[in-house]
N, C-alpha and C positions, 0 to 999 in steps of 0.2 A: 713306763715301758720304753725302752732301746727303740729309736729308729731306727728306719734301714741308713748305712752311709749313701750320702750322696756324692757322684762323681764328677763334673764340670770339666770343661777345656775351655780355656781361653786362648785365642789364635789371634791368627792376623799379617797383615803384611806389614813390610821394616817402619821402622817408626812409626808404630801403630798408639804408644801409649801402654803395653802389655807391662810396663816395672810399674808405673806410676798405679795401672788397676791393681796389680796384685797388694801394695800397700793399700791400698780404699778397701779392697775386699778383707783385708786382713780383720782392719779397724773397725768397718760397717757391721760387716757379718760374728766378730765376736762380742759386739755390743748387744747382738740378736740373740747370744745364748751357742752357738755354733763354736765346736770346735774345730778352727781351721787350720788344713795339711795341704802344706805347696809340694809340689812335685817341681823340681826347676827343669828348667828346658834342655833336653837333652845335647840337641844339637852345640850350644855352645860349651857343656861343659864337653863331650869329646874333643869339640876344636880347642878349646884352650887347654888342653891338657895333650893335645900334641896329636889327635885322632880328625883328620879331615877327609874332605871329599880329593885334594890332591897328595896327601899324603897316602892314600889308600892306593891299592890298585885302579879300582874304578869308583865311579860315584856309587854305583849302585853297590860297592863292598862296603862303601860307607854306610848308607842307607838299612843296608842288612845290619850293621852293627849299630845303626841307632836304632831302628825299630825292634829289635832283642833288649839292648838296654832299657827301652821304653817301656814294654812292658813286663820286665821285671822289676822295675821300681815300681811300679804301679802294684803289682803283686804285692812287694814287700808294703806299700803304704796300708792295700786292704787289712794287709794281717794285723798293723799296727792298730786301724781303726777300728778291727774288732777287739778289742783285748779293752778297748777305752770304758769310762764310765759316763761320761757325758752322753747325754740323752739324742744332739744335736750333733755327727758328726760331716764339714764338708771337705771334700778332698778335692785340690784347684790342680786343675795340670797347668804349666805352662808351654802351652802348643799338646799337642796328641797325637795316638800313631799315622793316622792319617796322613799330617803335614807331609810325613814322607813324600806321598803321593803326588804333591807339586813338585817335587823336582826331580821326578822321574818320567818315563815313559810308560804307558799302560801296559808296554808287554816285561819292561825292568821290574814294576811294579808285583807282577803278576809272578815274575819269577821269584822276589823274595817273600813272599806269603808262602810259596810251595815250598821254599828252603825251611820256611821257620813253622811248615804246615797248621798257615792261618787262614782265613777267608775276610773278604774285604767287610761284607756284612759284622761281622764277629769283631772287630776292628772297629768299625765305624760306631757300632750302634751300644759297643760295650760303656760308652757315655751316656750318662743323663741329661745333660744336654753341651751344648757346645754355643759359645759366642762370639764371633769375630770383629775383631777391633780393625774398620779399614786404617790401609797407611795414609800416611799424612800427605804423600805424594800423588792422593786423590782428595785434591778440595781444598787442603790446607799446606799446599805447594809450597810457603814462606817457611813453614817451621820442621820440614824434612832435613833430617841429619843422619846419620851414621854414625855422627864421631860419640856415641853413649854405649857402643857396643862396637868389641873389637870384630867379633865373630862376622859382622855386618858389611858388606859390599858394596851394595846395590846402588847403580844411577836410580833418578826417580823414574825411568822411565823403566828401566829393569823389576822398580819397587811393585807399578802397576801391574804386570804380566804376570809376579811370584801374588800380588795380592787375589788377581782372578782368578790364577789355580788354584789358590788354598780355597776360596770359594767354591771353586769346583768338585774338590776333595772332598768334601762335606754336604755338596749339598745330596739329598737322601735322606741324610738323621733323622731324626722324627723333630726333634728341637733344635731347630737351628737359627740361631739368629746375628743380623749383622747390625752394627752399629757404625754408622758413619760420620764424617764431619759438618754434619749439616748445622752442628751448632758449635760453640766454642772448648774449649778443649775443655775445660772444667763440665760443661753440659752434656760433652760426652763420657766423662765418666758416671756424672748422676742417671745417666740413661742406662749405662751398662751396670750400676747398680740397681734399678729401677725392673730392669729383665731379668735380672739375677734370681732379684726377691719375686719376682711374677712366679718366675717357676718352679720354688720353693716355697711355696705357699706363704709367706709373709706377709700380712699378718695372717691371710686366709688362701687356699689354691685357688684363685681363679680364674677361668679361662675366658678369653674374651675372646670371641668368633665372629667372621664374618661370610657369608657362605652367599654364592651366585649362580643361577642355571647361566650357562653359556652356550654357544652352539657346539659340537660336537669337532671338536680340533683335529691340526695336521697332525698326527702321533706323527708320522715318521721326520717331519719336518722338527717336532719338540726334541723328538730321539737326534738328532743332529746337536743339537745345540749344548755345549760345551758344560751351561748352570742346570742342566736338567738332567733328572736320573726318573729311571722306573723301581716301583717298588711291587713288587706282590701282596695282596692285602685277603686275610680269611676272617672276618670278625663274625663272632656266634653270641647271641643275648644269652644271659643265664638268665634263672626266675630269679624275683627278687622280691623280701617279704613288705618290702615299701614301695615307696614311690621313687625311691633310684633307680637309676639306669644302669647294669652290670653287663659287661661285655668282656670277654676273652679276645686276643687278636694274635692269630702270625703273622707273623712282617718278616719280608725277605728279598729273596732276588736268590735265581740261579741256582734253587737249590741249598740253601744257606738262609735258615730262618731263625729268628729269637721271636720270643710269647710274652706276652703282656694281659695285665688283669688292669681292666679300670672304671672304676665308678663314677659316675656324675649326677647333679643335685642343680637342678633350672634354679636360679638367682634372680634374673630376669631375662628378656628377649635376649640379650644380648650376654650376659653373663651367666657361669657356670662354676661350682665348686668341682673338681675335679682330682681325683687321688689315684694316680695311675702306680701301679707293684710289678714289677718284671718275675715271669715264670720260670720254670725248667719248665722241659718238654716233660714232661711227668706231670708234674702238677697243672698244668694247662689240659693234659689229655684227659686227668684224674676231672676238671673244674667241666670238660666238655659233656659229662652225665649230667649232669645240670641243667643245661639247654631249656631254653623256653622253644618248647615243641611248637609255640604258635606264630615264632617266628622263621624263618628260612634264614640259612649262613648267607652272607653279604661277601658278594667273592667281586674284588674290584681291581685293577691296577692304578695306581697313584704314582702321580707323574711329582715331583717335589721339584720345586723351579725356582731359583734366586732371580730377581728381575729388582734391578733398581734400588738394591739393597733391601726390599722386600722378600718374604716367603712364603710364594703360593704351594701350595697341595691343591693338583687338579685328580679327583676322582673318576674315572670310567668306567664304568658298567656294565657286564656284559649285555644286558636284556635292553640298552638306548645304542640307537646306533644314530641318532639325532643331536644329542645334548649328553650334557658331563656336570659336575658340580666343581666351583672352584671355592677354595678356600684359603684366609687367612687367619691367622692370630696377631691379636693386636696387643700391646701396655695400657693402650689408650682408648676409650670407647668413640673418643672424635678423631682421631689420627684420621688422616687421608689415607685413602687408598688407589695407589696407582696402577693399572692395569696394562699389563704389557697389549700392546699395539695386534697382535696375532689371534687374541681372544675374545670373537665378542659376546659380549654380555649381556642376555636378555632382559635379566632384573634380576635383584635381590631376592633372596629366599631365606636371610636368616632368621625370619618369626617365622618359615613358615611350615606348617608338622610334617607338608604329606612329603618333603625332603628332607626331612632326618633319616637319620640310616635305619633308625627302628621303624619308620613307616616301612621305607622302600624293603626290608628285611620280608615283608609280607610277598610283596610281586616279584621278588631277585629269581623266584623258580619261574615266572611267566615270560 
């Protein structure tokens, strides 16, 4: 049977390594059976083809005409990937429409969505997952260059500022991850293959969690902070004729929501099989007769925070007004985890049941 295509973006700031992964991806992931569809990067083919931010009127005529190009290649690549016969199709962006969003202003931003009557959710989250490759102008300061790409400017101090915003621009997704130079340049592509294949179940999905009660945070202080976005969250349990765990979810912000269906299978404390499908608002509303009557819908906002090249998910609840759950996803079941300095952390809670969202699903109406 056909899988669904999967979608991916690979981002990053200047001289991140983004030519050299997309060879690795090419080689790794077609050795796995994958047939792989690059998308090349927008932004340089306009510019070298005579279409820039100064040749334009304004930057953001620019921007309007890369993010129309963007996603109508992206269109034309889906149509291609349905028509295929390979079982395993992945489809790589280089950078995605997002990036836009670093080098604009939120109200320029704001204005070309209205032109091209899109919404940022709709944009953000129409990827299966996104991976940012930091620049080399963080960590790995001796091998920053420019001169491998014409389209390319940036002092390294310039490199930092465009790398924090594209971090910014992203963070939200549901799968977001960054990779950085903590190791040598070949260790970080094993690594960004290593995430790749996490999240496409290779050889198996699964999810490795780490989950913490902490005290009950500054929102409006998080809501400041540049890496952090709010999400709106509805998750409702279906019945289910096993011992999986089936849940339906809207995920949004502002009015502007996509639906997800997702299964999970305990592996052990700390591990989970995991097979998540994106809905229509139809078939999500159709799955919501389902419902497991004996649980109550989990209405939460989730705060998704990049700290340290990390990706928290801090949950809040309406029925605690004491304490929140934080959470990560790891590659690694021993990776460290670094905790930004704002959250404290009363203890761990990822063995422990009566913080799963299917216990609290019981008291969310108390």
């Amino acid at each position: 049977m056909k899988r669904d295509t999967i979608k991916i973006v690979i981002t990053g700031g200047p001289c991140a390594g983004k030519s050299t992964a997309m060879s690795r991806i090419q080689d790794y992931f077609t050795e796995l059976g994958y047939a792989v569809l690059f998308i090349s990067e927008t932004a340089t083919e306009l510019i070298t083809g005579g279409v820039s931010p100064w040749s334009c009127g304004t930057v953001t005529d620019f921007q309007r005409c890369q993010l129309q190009l963007q996603t109508e290649k992206e269109k034309a690549f889906a149509q291609a990937a349905a028509t295929m016969t390979a079982q395993k199709v992945l489809i790589v962006c280089d950078r995605g429409a997002m990036d836009s969003r670093a080098y604009m202003s939120a109200e320029a931003f704001a204005e070309v969505l209205q032109a091209l009557h899109r919404n940022e959710v709709e944009l953000r989250d129409s990827y299966d997952a996104v991976f940012h490759l930091v620049t080399a102008a963080k960590g790995a300061e001796a091998f920053y260059t420019t001169a491998n790409n014409a389209a390319r400017t940036e002092t390294p101090e310039q490199a930092v500022l465009l790398d924090d915003r594209l971090i910014a621009a992203w963070t939200g997704h549901p799968h977001f991850r960054v990779i950085d130079n903590s190791t040598g340049f070949d260790g970080k592509m094993k690594r960004l293959m290593a995430e790749i294949s996490s999240f496409l179940g290779e050889p198996e999905p699964f999810e490795i969690e780490r989950k913490y009660l902490v005290a009950y945070p500054d929102l409006s202080y998080l809501q400041s902070l540049p890496h952090c976005r709010r999400v709106e969250i509805i998750q409702t349990y279906l019945c289910s004729a096993n011992a999986d765990e089936v849940r339906v979810r809207r995920r949004g912000e502002n009015g502007h929501y996509l639906y997800f269906k997702t299964t999970k299978r305990t592996v052990s404390g700390l591990k989970r099989v995991e097979v998540e499908k994106r809905l229509s608002k139809d078939e999500y509303l159709t799955l919501l007769m389902s419902a497991d009557t004996s649980k109550r819908q989990i209405r939460k906002d989730r705060y998704c925070l990049t700290y340290d090249n990390q990706y928290f998910e801090l949950d809040v609840y309406p029925f605690w007004d004491d304490k929140a759950i934080l959470e990560i996803e790891l590659s690694d079941e021993k990776a460290d985890v670094r905790f930004p300095s704002f959250f404290k952390v009363i203890r761990e809670v990822t063995e422990d049941p009566s913080y799963k969202n299917a216990a609290l699903a019981q008291i969310s109406g108390q």
